[in-house]
C-alpha positions as CSV (number, residue, x, y, z in Angstrom):
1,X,29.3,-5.1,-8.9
2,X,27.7,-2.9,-6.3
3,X,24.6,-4.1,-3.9
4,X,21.2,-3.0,-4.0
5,X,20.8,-0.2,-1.7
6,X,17.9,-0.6,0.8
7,X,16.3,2.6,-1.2
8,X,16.3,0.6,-4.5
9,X,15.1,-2.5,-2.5
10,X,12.0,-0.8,-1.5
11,X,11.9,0.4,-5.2
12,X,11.7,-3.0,-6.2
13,X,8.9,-3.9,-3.7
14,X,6.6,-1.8,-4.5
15,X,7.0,-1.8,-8.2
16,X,6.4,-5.2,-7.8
17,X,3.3,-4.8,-5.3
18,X,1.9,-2.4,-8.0
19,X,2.8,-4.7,-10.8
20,X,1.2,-7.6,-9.0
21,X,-2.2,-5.6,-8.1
22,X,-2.5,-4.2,-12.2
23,X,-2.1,-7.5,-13.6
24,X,-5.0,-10.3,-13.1
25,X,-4.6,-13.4,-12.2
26,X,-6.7,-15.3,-14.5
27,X,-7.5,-13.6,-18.2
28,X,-11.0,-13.4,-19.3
29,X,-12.1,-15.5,-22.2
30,X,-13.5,-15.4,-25.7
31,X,-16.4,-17.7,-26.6
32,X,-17.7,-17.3,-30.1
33,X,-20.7,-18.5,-30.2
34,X,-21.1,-21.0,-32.4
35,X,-17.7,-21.5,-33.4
36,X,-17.3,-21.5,-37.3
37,X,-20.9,-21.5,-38.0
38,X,-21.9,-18.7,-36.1
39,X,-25.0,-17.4,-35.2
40,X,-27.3,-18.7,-37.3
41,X,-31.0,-20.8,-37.7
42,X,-30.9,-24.5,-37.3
43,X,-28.0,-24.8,-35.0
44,X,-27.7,-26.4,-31.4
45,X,-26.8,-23.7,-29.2
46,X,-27.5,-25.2,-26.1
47,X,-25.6,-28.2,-27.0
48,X,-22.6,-25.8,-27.7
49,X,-23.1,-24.1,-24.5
50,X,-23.2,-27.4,-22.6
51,X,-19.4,-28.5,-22.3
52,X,-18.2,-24.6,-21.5
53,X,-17.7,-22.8,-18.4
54,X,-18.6,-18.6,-18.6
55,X,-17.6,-16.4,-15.7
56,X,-17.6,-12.9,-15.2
57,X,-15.3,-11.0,-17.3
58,X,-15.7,-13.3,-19.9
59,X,-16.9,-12.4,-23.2
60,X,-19.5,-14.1,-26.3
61,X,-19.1,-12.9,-29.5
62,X,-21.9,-13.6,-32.1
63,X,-21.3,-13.6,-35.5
64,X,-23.7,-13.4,-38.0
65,X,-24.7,-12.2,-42.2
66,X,-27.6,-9.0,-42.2
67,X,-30.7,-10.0,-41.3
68,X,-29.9,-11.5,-37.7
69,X,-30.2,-9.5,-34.4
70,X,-28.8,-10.2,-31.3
71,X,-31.4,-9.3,-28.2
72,X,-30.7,-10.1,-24.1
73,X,-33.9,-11.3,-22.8
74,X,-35.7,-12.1,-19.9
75,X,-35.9,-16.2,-19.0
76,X,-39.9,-15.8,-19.9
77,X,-39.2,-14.0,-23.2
78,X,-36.5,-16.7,-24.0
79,X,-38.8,-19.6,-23.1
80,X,-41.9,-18.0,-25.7
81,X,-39.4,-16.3,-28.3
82,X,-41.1,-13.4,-27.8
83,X,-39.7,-10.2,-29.4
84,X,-40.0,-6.7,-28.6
85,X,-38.9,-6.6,-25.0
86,X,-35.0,-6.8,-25.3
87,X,-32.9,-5.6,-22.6
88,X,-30.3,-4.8,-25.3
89,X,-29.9,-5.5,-29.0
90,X,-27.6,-5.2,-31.5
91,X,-27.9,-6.1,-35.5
92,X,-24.5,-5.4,-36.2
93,X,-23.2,-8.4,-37.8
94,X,-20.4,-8.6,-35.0
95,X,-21.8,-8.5,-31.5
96,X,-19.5,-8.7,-28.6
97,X,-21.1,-8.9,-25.0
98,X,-19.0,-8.9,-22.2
99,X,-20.7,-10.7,-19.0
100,X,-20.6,-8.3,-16.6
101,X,-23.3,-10.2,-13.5
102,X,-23.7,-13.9,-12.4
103,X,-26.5,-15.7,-13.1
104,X,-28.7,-17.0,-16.4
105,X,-28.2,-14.7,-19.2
106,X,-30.7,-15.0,-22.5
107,X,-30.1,-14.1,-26.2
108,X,-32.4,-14.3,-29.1
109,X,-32.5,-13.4,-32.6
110,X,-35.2,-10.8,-32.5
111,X,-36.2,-11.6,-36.4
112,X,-40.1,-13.4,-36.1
113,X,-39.8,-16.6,-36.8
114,X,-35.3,-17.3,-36.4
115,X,-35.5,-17.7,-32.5
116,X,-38.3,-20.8,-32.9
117,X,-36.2,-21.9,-35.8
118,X,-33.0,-22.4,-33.0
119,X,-31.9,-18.7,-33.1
120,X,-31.3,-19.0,-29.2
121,X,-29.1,-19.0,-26.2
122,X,-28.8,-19.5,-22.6
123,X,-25.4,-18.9,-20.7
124,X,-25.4,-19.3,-16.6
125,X,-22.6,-17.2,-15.6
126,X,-20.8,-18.0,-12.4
127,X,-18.9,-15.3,-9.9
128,X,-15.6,-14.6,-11.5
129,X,-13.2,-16.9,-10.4
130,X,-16.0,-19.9,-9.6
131,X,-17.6,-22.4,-12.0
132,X,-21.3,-22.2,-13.8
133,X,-24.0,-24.5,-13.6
134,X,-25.3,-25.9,-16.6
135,X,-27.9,-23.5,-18.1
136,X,-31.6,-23.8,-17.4
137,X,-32.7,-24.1,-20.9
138,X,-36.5,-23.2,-20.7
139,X,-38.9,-25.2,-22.9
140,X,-38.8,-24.7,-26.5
141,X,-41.3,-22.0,-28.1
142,X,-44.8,-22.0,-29.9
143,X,-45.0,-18.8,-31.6
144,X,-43.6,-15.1,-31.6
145,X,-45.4,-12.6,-30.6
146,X,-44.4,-9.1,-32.0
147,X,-41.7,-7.5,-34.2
148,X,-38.3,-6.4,-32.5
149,X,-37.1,-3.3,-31.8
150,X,-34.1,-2.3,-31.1
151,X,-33.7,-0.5,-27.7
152,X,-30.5,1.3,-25.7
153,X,-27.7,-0.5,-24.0
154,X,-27.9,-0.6,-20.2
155,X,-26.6,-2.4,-17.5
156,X,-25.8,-5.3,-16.9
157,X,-24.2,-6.0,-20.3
158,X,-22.6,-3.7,-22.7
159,X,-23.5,-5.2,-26.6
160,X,-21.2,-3.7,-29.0
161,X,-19.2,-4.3,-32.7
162,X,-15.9,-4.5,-32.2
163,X,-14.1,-1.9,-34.6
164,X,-13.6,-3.1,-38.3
165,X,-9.9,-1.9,-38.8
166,X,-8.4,-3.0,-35.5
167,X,-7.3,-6.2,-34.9
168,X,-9.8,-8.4,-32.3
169,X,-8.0,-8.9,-29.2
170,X,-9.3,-11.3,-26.4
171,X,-9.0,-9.1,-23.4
172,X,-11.5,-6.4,-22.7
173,X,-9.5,-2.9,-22.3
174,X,-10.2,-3.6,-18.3
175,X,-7.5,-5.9,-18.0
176,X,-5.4,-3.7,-19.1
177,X,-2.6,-1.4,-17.7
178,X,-3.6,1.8,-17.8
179,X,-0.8,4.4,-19.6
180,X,-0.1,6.3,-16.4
181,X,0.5,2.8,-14.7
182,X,3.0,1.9,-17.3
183,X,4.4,5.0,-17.1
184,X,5.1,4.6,-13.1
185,X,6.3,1.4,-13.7
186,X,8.6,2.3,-16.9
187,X,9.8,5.1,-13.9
188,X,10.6,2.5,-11.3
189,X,12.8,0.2,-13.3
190,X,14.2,3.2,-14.9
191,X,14.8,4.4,-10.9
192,X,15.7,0.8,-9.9
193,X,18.5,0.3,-12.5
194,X,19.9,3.7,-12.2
195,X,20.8,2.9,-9.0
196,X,22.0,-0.6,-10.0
197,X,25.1,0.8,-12.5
């Protein structure tokens, strides 16, 4: 059997240096948010949110029958349920939000009346890579104020349903190799063993 070359050798470093920049460290994970039961009135969400730990990168995914919303909202809106303002909604029945900035994040059910009735949640998401704080839960609501409407995604979060006749994955496409990464790595072993036989 012949040795490796010092050619190949540098091969091997760098498809390794490339390989070890591509892949993270630590995978992003899946919350669903409220596990079997979903999203849904009369449920304990901050009680669920209490024992887990959301970073960046991480994703929630609400699940939830017609007649349900999923709306971001700011800490004042969540405190008073009040509807209309969303930074970003969704009514899909499948809403997947993928925290993208540190900090308290709010989500209501913009339907009148579901957010008072427990349709609510408050995440604190820490820097990837460190830990939360529990989430501020603002004091429970009075009334709500105005119907919802549905607004544009923007920054920070992206709300979407995932696709129907794919299978849900738990990594966001981010964490990912991209093809043409593959394809320099399927060239460098294909490089690095040529030289090997």
């Amino acid at each position: 059997m012949s040795s490796i070359s010092n050619g190949v050798a540098v091969n091997l470093v760098v498809m390794m240096m490339i390989v070890c920049r591509v892949i993270p460290a630590v995978d992003a994970a899946v919350f669903t948010v409220g596990d079997a039961s979903g999203w849904s009135i009369g449920a304990d969400y901050s009680t669920w949110a209490s024992d887990k730990t959301f970073a960046v990168g991480d994703s929630i995914v609400f699940n939830y029958p017609a007649g349900h919303t999923v709306d971001e909202v700011s800490a004042n809106d969540y405190k008073t349920c009040t509807t209309g303002n969303a930074i970003a909604s969704d009514s899909s029945g499948a809403t997947t939000v993928t925290l993208k900035t540190a900090g308290a994040h709010y989500y209501i059910c913009g339907v009148p009346g579901h957010c008072g009735g427990g349709m609510k949640l408050a995440v604190t998401v820490a820097a990837a890579g460190g830990t939360a704080a529990s989430p501020t839960t603002p004091t429970s609501p009075s009334t709500t104020t105005s119907p919802a409407t549905t607004t544009t995604l923007s920054p920070p979060i992206a709300v979407m349903a995932p696709p129907t006749d794919t299978m849900n994955e738990p990594y966001s496409s981010s964490q990912r190799m991209s093809p043409s990464v593959a394809a320099l790595f399927a060239f460098y072993i294909f490089v690095a063993f040529k030289h090997l036989v």
